[in-house]
N, C-alpha and C positions, 0 to 999 in steps of 0.2 A: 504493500500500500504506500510505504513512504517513497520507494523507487518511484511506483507511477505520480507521486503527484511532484517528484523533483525533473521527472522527466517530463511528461504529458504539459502539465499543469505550469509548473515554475518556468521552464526548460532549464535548469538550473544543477545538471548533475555530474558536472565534473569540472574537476581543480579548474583544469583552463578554459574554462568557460566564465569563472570566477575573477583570473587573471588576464583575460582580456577585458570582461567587462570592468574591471576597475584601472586597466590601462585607459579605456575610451572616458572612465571619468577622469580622467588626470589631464585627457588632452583637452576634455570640454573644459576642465579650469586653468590648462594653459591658454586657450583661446580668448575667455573671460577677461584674463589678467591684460590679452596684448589688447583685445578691440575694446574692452568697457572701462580698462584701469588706464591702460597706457594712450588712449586712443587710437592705437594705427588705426591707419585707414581703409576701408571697407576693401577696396582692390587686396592689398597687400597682405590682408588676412583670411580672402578666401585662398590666394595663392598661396597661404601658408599651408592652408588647411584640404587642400588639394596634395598637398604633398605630407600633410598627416597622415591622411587619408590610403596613399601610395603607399607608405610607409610600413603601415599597421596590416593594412591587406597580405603586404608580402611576408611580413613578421609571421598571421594567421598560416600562410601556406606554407611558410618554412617549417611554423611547430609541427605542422603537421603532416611534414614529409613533401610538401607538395604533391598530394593524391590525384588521381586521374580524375577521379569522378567525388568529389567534396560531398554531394547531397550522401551522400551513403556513410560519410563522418559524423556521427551523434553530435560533438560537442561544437562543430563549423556549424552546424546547421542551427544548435540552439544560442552561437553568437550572432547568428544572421536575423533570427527571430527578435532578439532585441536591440540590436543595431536598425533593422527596419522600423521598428516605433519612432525613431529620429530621424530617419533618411525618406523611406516611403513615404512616416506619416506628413515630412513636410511638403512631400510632393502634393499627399490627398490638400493640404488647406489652399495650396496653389492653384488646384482645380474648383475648392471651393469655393474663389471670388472670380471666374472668368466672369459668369456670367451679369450678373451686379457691378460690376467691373465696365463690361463693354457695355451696357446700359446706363451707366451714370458718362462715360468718357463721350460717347454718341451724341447723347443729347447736351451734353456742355458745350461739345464742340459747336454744336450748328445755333444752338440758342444766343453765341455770343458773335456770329458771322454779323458783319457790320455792312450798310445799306451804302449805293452809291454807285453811279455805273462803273465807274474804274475798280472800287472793288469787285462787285459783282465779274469782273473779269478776270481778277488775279484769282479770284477764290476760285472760278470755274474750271481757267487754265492749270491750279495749280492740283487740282483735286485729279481732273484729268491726264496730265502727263505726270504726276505723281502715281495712278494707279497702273498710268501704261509701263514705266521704269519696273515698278516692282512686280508687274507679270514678267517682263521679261526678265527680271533677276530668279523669279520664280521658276522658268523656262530652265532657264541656265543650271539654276542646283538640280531641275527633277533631270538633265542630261548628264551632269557631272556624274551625278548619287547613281543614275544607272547604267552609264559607262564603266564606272569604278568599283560596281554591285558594293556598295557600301551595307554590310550589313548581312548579307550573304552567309552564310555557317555559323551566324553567331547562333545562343543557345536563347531560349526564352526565359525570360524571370519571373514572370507571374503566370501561372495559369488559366489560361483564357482558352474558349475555344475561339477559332479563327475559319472562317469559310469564305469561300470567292466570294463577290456581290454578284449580285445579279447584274445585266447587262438590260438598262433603262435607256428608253431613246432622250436628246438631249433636251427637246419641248417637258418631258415627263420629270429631268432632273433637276430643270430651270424652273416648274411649278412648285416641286417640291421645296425649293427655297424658302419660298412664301410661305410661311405658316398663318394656319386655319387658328392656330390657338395658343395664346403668344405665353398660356401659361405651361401647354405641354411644350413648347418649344426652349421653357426654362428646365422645365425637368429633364429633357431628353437632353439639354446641353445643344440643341440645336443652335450654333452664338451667330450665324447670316441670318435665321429668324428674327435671331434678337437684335444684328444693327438694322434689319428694314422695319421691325417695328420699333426701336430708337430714332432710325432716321426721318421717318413717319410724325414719331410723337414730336423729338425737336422743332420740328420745320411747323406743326399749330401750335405748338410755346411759343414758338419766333413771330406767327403770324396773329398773335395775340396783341403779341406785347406792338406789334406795328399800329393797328386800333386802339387798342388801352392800355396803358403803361401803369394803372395803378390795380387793374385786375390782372395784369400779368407777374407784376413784382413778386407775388408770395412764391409762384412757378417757378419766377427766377432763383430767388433763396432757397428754393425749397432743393432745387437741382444742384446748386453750386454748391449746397452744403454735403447733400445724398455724393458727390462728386469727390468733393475734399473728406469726406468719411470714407468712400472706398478705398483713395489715394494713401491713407495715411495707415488702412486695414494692410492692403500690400506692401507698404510699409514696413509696419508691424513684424510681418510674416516673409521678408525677402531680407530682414536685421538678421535673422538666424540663417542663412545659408553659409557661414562660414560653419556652424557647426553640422550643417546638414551635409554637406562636403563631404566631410569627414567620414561620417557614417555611410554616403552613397558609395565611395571610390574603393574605401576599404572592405566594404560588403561585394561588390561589385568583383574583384580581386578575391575575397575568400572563396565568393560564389563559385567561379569561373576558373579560376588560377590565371597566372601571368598572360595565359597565350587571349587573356582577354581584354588585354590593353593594346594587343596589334589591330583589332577591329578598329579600337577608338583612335590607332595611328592613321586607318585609313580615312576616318571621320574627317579628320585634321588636314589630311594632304586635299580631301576633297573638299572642304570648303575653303581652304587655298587657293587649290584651282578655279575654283567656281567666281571668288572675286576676284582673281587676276581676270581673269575671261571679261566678267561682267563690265570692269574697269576700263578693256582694250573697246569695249561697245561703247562704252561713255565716248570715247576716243573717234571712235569711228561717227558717234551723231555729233558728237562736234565737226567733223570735216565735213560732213553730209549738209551741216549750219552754214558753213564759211564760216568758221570762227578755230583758228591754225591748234592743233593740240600741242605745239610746245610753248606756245603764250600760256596757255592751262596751266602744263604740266610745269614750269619755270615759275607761275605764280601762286599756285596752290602748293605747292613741293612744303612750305614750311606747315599750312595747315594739313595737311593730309599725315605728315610725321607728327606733328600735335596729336592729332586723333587717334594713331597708331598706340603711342605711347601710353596716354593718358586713358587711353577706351570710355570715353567721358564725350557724347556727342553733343551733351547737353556744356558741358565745360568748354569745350572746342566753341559753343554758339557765336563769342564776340570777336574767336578770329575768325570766322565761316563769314560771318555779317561783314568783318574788315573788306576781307578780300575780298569778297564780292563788289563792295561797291568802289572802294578805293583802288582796285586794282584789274579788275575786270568789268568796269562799265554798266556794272546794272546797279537800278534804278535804286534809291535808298529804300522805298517801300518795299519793292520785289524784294530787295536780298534781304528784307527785316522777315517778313512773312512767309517767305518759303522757306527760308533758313531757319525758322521759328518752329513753323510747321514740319520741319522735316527731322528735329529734335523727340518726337513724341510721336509722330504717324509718318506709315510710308516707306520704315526706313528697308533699303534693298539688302542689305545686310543681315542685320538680327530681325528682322518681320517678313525676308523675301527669299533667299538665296538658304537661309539657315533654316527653316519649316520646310520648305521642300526638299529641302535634302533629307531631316527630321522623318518625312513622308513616306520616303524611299526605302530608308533606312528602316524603319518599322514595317514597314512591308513585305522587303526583305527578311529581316528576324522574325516575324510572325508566322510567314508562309504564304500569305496575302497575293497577290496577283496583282501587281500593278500596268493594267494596260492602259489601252490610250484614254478613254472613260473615267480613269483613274488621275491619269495626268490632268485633262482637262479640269476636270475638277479641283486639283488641286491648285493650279493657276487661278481657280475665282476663288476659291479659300482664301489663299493666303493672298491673294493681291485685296480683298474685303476685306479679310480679316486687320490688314497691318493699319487700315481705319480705325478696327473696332478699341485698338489696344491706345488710341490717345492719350499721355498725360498718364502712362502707367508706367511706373518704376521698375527696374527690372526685365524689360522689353522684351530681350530675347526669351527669355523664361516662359512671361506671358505668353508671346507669338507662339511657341511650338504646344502651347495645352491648347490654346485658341485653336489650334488649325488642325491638331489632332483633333478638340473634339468638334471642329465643322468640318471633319471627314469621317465622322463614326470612327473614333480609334482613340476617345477617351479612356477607355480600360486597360488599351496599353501605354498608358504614361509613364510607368514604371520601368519601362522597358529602355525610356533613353536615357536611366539614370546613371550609366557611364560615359554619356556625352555630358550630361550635364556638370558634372563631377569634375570636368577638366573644361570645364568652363570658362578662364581667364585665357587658356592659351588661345582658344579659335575666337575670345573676344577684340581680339588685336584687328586681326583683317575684316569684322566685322564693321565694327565703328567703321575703321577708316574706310569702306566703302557705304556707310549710312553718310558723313561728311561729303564725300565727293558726290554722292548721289542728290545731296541738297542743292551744293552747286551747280552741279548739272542742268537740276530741275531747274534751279532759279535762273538760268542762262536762256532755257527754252520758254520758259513763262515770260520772262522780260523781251525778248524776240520778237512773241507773238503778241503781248500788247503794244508793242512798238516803241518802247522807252530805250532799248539796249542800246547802249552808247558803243560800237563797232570798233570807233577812232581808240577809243580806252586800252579796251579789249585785247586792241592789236598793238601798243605800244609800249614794247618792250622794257624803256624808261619806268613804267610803272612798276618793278618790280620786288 
């Protein structure tokens, strides 16, 4: 009786199960000490804990011979069990605010859109060649991810069953968007339900407040606050990923053994590739513009290394806004607003290139079938979706729960928790193509309202 309830019950029935779990507390209060006592800062201590994480995994595999097949070791399996309470269960609170999340970000967004034909132009231009960038960033990772089968032989972590979809014609896939009932479209995690009926509700807040400004007001507060309460809920819940880290990487590693960080090397080389690609296309609609790409490349070269380093798109925002207008000829409003906007929506990076590959990725691992049906779809996922995630902290994070679950593949979220895990490394070429992708944007939006100063643009002296 006391075997089963130290086994069953506790999972608690042997020494080293004992001394790992009181290794993992020792690292949660060396973590404590650097980010709540010492303040480091948030970067520097997930990449601490990233490599805790590394650490402690291979520690688990070493005590324990590094075994071919882990599930069949009693005491790996009842360290995984309570390492998951910290690592999965941060994943589950992740998933708990998608959707109150893209609901409160939707309607803020559109409810604060300001009147005037010239805006009315930038908002339209930028909404539009903002969502056309990140399909085609989208494009680019679902080619990389299955060129490079990313994903391919790895093992599954949670148990799920997984079967083909069925094959719906594209009128039938496009109705299906549209939900009939925006409350089951909350439970099923349906989140394109919930921006069209976010973007729905915003736009009669908005046309309220155009006729009465004192019957709309409560609407307004009522949204802005619902808005800064979800913001600061993800918050809350993205403070602990330095410890969740910890738990994902090294669980991840006992689960799987070593040969399961080569998968996560191929993650890494392929969203590499995917933004070098994406980057040589920004290159390319610049000459398609007449506007020369080594003007670009000569004048963005300082911010683009900013972004790289810092992985801070929102930090990079005052030199993005510099360059743009002191240095490349667009308009002060354009490079304030697109540059602004492209901080929190849109980004080709973490909301475009890194979901589809996500996509692939889980596909692959799962057993999934991803054909063309599959692809398509996830091009209006995730080019929608990098809307839905406005003004939410932690972007990339959001983006792949968002777009998994606007692909029915929220049960496998657990599953990318060795992408996630090594998170700071593929942060690097992310930003720095969310950055260049602002500019970009903001160079084809200024174009086409006609303000972009050409003479700027092309003179070299600006640099």
């Amino acid at each position: 009786m006391k075997q089963e309830f130290l086994q069953t019950f506790l999972k608690i029935s042997d020494i080293r199960t004992v001394l790992f779990l009181v290794v993992l507390v020792g690292l949660f209060f060396v973590m404590h000490v650097l980010y709540r006592k010492k303040k480091m800062g948030f970067s520097k201590v997930v990449i601490i804990g990233t490599g805790m994480g590394l650490a402690l995994g291979f520690c688990i595999q070493l005590v324990g011979g590094f075994p071919e097949d882990p599930s069949n070791v009693t005491w790996i399996q009842e360290i995984s069990n309570w390492y998951q309470l910290f690592g999965t269960g941060f994943l589950y609170l992740i998933r708990m605010i998608v959707i109150p999340l893209v609901l409160a970000s939707i309607c803020n967004v559109i409810i604060h859109l300001e009147q005037g034909k010239t805006m009315g132009k930038l908002v339209k231009y930028t909404i539009v060649i903002t969502l056309f960038m990140v399909a085609i960033s989208a494009m680019i990772g679902i080619l990389v991810g299955v060129v490079l089968q990313v994903g391919v032989g790895e093992q599954v972590i949670v148990d799920a069953e997984t079967t083909g979809k069925e094959i719906t014609s594209v009128a039938s896939t496009l109705l299906h968007l549209i939900p009939s009932n925006i409350v089951s479209a909350m439970v099923d995690s349906n989140v394109l339900g919930v921006v069209i009926f976010a973007g729905i509700f915003g736009t009669a807040v908005w046309w309220i407040n155009q006729e009465d400004k004192e019957l709309a007001r409560p609407l307004y507060s009522g949204i802005k606050a619902f808005h800064k309460a979800m913001v600061n809920m993800a918050d809350l819940i993205l403070d602990y990923m330095p410890w969740a880290v910890i738990c994902l990487l090294s669980n991840t590693i006992a689960n799987r053994g070593i040969s399961s960080m080569i998968e996560v090397g191929k993650f890494i080389l392929a969203i590499y590739i995917a933004a070098a690609v994406q980057f040589i296309v920004h290159l390319i609609i610049l000459a398609f513009c007449k506007c020369n790409p080594v003007c670009y490349l000569k004048k963005a070269g300082s911010t683009m290394i900013f972004a790289f380093t810092s992985r801070s798109s929102v930090g990079c925002l005052s030199s993005t806004i510099g360059t743009l207008k002191d240095k490349m000829g667009v308009n002060e409003s354009t490079a304030t607003f697109v540059a602004s906007f492209g901080t929190t929506a849109g980004m080709q990076g973490c909301a475009g290139i890194f979901p589809a590959l996500l996509i692939v990725y889980v596909c692959n691992v799962t057993g999934m079938p991803f054909d063309l049906l599959t692809a398509i779809m996830t091009v209006i996922v995730v080019s929608i979706g990098s809307l839905g995630i406005a003004g939410i902290p932690g972007t990339a994070t959001m983006a792949a729960s968002v777009s998994l679950s606007g692909m029915g593949m929220g049960a496998q979220f657990a599953n990318i928790s060795p992408i996630l895990a090594i998170d700071p490394i593929i942060d690097m070429p992310r930003t720095m193509l969310n950055v260049c992708g602002s500019m970009i944007n903001a160079v084809l939006v200024d174009k086409k309202i006609g303000t972009f100063d050409s003479k700027k643009y092309h003179d070299m002296k600006e640099t």
